[in-house]
C-alpha positions in Angstrom: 117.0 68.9 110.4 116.3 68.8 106.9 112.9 70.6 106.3 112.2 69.5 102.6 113.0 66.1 103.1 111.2 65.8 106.1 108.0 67.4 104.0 108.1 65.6 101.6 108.2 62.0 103.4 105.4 63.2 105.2 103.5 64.3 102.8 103.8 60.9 100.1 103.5 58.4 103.0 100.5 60.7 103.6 99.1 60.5 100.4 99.7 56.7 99.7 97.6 55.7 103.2 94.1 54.7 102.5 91.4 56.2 105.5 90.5 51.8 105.9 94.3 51.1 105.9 93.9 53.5 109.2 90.2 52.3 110.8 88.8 55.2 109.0 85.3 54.8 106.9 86.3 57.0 103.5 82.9 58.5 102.6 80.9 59.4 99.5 83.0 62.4 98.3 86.3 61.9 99.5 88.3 64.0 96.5 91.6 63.6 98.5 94.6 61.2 97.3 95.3 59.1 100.5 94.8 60.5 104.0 94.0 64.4 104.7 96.0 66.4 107.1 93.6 66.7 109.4 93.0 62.8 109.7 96.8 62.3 110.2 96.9 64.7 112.8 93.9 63.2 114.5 95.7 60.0 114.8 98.9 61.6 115.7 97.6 63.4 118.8 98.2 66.7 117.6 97.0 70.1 115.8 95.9 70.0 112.2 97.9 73.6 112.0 101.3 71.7 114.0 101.5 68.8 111.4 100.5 71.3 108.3 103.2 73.2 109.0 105.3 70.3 109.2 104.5 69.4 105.5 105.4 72.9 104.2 108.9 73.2 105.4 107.9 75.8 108.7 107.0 73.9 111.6 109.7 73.7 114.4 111.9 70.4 114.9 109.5 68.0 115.6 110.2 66.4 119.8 111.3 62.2 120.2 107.4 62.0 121.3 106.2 63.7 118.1 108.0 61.8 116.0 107.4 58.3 117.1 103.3 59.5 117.1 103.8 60.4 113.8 105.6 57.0 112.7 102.8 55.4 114.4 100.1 57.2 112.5 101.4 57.2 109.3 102.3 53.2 110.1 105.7 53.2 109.3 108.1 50.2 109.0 110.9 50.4 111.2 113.3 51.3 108.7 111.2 54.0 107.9 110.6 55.4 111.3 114.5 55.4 111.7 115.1 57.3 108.5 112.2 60.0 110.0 113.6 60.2 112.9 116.8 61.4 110.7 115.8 64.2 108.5 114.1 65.1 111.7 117.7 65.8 113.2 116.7 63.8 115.8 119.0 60.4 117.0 117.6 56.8 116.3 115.4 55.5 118.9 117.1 53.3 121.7 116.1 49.7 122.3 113.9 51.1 125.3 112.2 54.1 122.9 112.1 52.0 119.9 110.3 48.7 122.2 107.1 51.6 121.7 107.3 51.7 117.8 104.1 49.6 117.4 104.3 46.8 114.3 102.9 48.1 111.9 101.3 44.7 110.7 99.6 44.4 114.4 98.2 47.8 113.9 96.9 47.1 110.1 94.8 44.2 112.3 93.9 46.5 115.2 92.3 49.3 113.0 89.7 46.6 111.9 88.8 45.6 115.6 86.3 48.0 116.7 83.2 45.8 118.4 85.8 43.6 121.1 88.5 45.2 123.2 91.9 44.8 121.4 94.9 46.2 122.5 98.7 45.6 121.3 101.1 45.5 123.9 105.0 45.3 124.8 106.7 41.8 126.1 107.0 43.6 129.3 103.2 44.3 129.0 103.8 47.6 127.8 100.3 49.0 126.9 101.5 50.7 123.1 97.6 51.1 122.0 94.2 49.8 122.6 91.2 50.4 121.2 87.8 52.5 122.3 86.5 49.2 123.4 89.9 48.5 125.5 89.3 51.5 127.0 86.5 51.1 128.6 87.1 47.7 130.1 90.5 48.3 131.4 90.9 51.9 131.4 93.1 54.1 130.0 96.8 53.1 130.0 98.6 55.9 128.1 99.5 58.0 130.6 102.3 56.3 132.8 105.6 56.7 132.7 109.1 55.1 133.5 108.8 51.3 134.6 104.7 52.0 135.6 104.4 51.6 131.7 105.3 48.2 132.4 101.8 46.6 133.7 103.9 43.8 135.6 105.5 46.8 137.3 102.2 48.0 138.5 100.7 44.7 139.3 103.4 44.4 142.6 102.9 48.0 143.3 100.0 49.6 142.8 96.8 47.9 144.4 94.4 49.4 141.9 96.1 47.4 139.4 94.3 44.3 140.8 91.0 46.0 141.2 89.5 44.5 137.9 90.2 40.3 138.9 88.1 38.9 140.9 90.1 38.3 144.5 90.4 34.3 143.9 92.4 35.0 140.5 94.9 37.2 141.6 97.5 34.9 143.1 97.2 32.9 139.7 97.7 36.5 138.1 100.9 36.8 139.9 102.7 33.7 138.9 101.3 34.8 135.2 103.2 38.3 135.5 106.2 36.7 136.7 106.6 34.0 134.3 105.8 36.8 131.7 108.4 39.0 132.7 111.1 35.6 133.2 110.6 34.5 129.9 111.0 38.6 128.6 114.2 38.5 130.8 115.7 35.4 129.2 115.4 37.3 125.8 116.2 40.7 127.1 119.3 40.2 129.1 119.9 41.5 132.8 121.2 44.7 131.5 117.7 45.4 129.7 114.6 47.3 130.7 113.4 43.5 131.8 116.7 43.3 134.0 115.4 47.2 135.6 111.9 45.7 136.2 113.3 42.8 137.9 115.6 44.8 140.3 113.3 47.4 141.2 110.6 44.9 142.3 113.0 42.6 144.3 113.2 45.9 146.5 109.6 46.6 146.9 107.8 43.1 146.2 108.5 40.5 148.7 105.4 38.6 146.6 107.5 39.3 143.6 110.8 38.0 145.4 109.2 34.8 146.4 107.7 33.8 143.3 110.8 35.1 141.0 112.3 31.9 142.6 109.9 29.6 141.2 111.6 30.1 138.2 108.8 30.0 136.0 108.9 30.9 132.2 106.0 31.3 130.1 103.7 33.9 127.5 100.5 32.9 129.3 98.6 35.3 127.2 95.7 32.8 125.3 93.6 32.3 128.1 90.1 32.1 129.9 89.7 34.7 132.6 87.2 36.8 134.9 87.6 40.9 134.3 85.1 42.9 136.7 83.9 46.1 135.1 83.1 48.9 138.0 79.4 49.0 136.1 78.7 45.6 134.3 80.6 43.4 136.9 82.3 40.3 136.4 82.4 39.1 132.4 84.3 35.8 131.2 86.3 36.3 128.4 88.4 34.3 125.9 92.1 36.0 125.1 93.9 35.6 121.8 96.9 36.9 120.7 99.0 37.4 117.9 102.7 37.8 118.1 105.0 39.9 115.7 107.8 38.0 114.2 110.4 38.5 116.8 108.2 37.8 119.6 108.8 41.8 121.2 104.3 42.7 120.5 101.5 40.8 121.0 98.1 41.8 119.8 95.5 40.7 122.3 91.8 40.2 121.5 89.4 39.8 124.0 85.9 37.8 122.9 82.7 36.2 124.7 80.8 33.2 124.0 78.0 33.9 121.4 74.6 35.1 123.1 76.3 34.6 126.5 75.0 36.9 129.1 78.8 37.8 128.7 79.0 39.4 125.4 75.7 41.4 126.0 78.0 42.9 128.3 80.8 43.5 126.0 78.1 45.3 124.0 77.2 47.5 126.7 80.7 48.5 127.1 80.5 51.0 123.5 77.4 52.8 125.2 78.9 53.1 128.8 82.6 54.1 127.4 85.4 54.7 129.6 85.1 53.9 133.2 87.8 54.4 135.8 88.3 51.6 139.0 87.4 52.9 141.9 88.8 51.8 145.2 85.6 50.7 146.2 86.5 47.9 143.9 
């Protein structure tokens, strides 16, 4: 681990960040050049005192988890993440780690999304982040682990997953998830995270075995759909997406018609904040 060159990366991507490049309003007597500690370590998920100590050469080797919240934070390139990762003494992420660097470019569109639910996700449907207004419609999706990250994964085996469709949409949900992960597969190769997916669900998805034969292959993300809120109910909503470069992240934006009965609801959404599906659902 090299302590000063670790610092002092931190510290100038740091101080050439501006609070808007991040979603952050600057205020009237900012004095600081770029972002303040603090503010990184906000958006880093960790203590003001862990990433300070980090900047002046005494904080302990920073974990694989630490360092890919920091690369996210800071909004680092890939390249640069990977050279992080280095003077960290810490390996380069592997193609599954690395499928959770979030593009930068997505996130530079994300952080100016804050009155529609917006989320960027994985072609495996990967939540990577969503925003406060994400949150509350769908939840919070930060927390699983292994192939549950995967939201096709969860879809053919966890009910709760199809709690927040309305029950004549989910069969058309189905053949959407598995066309999704086809198409991801095609890309990926069998010997890929996609290629894990696919096996584990053969075994515990005889709906996922029978429409994996369909052989259909498609990114069915721009669409219309129902959502049903645990509070508000059902609300329509339009989905758009924009896709990195290479096709591996999709930034999905979720909007209702103007002075619908719908987006009143997407309003109401900021003042009821996060709600978790119940299985009364």
């Amino acid at each position: 681990m090299d302590r000063g060159a670790l610092a002092a990366f931190l510290r100038r991507r740091r101080e050439e960040l501006r609070p808007e490049d991040v979603g952050l309003t600057a205020g009237p007597r900012r004095r600081t050049a770029g972002l303040r500690r603090e503010e990184v370590a906000s958006l880093a998920a960790m203590s003001t005192d862990y990433y300070t100590r980090l900047e002046q050469q005494r904080g302990p080797q920073p974990s694989e988890q630490m360092l890919a919240a920091l690369a996210r934070a800071l909004r680092l390139t890939t390249h640069e993440r990977d050279y992080l990762f280095q003077v960290a003494g810490r390996n380069a992420p592997t193609e599954v780690s690395a499928a959770t660097h979030v593009a930068p470019t997505l996130l530079r569109v994300l952080d100016r999304l804050s009155d529609t639910p917006a989320l960027i996700i994985s072609n495996l449907s990967e939540t990577l982040v969503q925003n406060r207004m994400a949150e509350a419609l769908f939840g919070d999706k930060s927390g699983y682990t292994g192939l549950a990250r995967s939201e096709i994964y969860r879809w053919f085996t966890d009910p709760a997953e199809r709690w927040r469709y309305p029950a004549e949409d989910r069969d058309r949900q189905s053949r959407t998830q598995v066309a999704n992960l086809r198409a991801a597969y095609g890309s990926l190769g069998a010997r890929s995270r996609a290629g894990e997916i696919v096996q584990a669900l053969h075994r515990e998805s005889a709906e996922f075995a029978r429409l994996w034969e369909r052989h259909e292959v498609a990114k069915r993300f721009e669409d219309h759909k129902t959502l049903v809120h645990p509070e508000l109910g059902p609300i329509e909503v339009d989905c758009q997406v924009l896709f990195t470069e290479d096709q591996s992240q999709a930034l999905l934006v979720l909007s209702a018609a103007p002075r619908s009965e719908d987006s009143e609801k997407l309003k109401l959404l900021g003042v009821l904040g996060h709600e978790q599906f119940t299985e009364s659902r």
